[in-house]
C-alpha positions in Angstrom: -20.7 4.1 -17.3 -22.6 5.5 -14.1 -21.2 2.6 -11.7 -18.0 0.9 -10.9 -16.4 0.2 -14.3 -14.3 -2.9 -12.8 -15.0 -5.1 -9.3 -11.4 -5.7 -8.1 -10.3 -9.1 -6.6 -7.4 -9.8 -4.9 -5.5 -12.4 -5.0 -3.9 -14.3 -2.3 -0.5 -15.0 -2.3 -0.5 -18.5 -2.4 -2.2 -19.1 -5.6 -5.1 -21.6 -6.8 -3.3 -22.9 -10.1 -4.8 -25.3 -12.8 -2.7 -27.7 -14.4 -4.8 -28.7 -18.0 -2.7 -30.5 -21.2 -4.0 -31.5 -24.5 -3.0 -35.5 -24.9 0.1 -34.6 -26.8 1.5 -32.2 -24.0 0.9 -34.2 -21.2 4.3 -35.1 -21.0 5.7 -32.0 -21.2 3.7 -29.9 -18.7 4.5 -33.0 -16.2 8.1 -32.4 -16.9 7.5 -28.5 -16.4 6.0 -29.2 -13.1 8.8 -31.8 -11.9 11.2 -28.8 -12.7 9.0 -26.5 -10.9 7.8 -28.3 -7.8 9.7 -26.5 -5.3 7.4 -23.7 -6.6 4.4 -25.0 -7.1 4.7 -26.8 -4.0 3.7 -23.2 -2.0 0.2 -23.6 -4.1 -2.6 -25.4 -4.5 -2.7 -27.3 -7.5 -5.8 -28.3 -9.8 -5.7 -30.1 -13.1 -8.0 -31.8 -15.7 -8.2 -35.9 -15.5 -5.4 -38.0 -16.7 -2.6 -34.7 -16.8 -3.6 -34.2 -12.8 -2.5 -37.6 -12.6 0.4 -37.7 -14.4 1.5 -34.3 -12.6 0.8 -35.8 -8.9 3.1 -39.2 -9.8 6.0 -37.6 -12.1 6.1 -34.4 -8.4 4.5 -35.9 -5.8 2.4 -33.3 -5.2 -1.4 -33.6 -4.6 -3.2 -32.3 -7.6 -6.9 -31.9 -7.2 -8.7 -33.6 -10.4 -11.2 -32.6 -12.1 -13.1 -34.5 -14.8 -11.2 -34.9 -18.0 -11.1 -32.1 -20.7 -14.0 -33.9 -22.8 -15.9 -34.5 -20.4 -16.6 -31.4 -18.8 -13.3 -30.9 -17.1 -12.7 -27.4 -19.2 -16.1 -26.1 -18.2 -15.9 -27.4 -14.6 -12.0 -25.5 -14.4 -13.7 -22.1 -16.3 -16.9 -22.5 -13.4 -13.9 -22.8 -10.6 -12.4 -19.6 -12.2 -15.7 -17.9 -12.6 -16.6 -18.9 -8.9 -13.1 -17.2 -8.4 -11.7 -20.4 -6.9 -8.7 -20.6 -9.9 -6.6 -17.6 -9.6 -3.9 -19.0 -12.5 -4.0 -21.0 -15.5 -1.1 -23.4 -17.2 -2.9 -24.7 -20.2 -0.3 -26.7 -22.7 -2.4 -27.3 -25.7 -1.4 -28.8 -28.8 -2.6 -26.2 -32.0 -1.8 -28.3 -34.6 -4.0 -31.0 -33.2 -7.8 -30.8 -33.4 -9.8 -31.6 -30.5 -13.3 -33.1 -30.2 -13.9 -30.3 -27.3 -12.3 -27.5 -29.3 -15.6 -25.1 -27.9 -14.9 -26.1 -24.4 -11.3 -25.1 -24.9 -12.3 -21.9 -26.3 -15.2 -21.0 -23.6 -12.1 -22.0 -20.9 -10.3 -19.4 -22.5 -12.8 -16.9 -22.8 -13.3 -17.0 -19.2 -9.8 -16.9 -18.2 -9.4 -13.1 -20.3 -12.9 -12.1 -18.9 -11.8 -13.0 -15.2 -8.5 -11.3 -15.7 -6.2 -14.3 -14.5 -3.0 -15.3 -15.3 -2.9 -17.9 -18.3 0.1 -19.2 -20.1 -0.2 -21.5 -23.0 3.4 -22.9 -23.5 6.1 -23.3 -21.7 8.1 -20.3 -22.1 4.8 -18.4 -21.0 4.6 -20.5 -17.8 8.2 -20.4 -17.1 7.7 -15.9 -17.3 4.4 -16.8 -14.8 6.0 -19.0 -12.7 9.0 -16.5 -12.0 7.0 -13.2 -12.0 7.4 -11.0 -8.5 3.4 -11.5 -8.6 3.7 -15.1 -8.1 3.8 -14.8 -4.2 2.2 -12.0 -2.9 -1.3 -10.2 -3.4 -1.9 -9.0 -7.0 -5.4 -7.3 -7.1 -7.0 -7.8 -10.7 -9.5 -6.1 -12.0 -12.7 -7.6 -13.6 -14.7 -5.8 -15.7 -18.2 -4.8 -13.9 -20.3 -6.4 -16.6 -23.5 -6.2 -14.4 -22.8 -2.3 -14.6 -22.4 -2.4 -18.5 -25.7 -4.5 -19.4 -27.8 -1.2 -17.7 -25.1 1.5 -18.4 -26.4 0.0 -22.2 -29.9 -0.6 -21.6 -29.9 3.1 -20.0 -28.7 3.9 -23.8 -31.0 2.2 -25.3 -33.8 3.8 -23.6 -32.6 7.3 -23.9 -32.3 6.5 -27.3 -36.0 5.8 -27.8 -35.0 2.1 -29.0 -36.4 0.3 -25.7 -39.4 1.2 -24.1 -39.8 1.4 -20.7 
């Protein structure tokens, strides 16, 4: 590459965490988040429809809501995280249970490894996030500079003879 291989971004320490649950998990990641409110509480706190619900009556704390997973809430959480406006991601979802969304999970997830942020899955993974000496203070990630690598490759490609110019 001729540029900037990776744009970092730091993160502040108090992080922009989403809360998202397949149906069958709701109940557990609102437990998780009663047992962790004292620490979530130095946050802010997003979470797909009904489980941002759930999370604000079982803790009290004020979870922003977004649309539920199906509709649209996944992609509006990825476009937050894309935006880089969700810095950490607590996704219990159920894999022996298919979902009508399944793609919207998936493109969530996509953009969650090509941002670089946090993302646990399950509980143990989310307990290991939520106690991490990152949790609190600035963590600089790094993001792949994918503007870079489109003409780093096109630059290829033209050396190459295989695209004119």
């Amino acid at each position: 590459m001729t540029g900037m291989p990776y744009i970092p971004f730091t993160l502040a320490g108090q992080k922009n965490i989403a809360l998202i649950a397949h149906d069958t998990k709701k109940a557990e990641l609102a437990d998780w988040a009663y047992e962790n409110r004292e620490i979530l509480s130095r946050h802010f706190l997003s979470g797909t429809g009904t489980t941002s619900k759930l999370i604000t009556q079982k803790t009290g704390l004020p979870v922003r809501g977004y649309n539920s997973g199906p509709l649209g809430g996944d992609q509006q959480i990825g476009a937050r995280i894309s935006e880089g406006r969700i810095d950490f991601l607590i996704f219990f979802w159920d894999p022996l249970a298919a979902q009508p969304h399944d793609t919207d999970v998936k493109a969530l997830l996509r953009i969650a490894v090509l941002y670089d942020i946090p993302t646990a899955m399950n509980r143990a993974t989310a307990d290991f996030l939520l106690t991490s000496t990152y949790l609190d203070v600035e963590y600089e990630r790094r993001v792949l500079n994918y503007n870079q690598a489109i003409e780093d490759r096109f630059a290829e490609l033209r050396e190459d003879g295989e695209l004119e110019t």
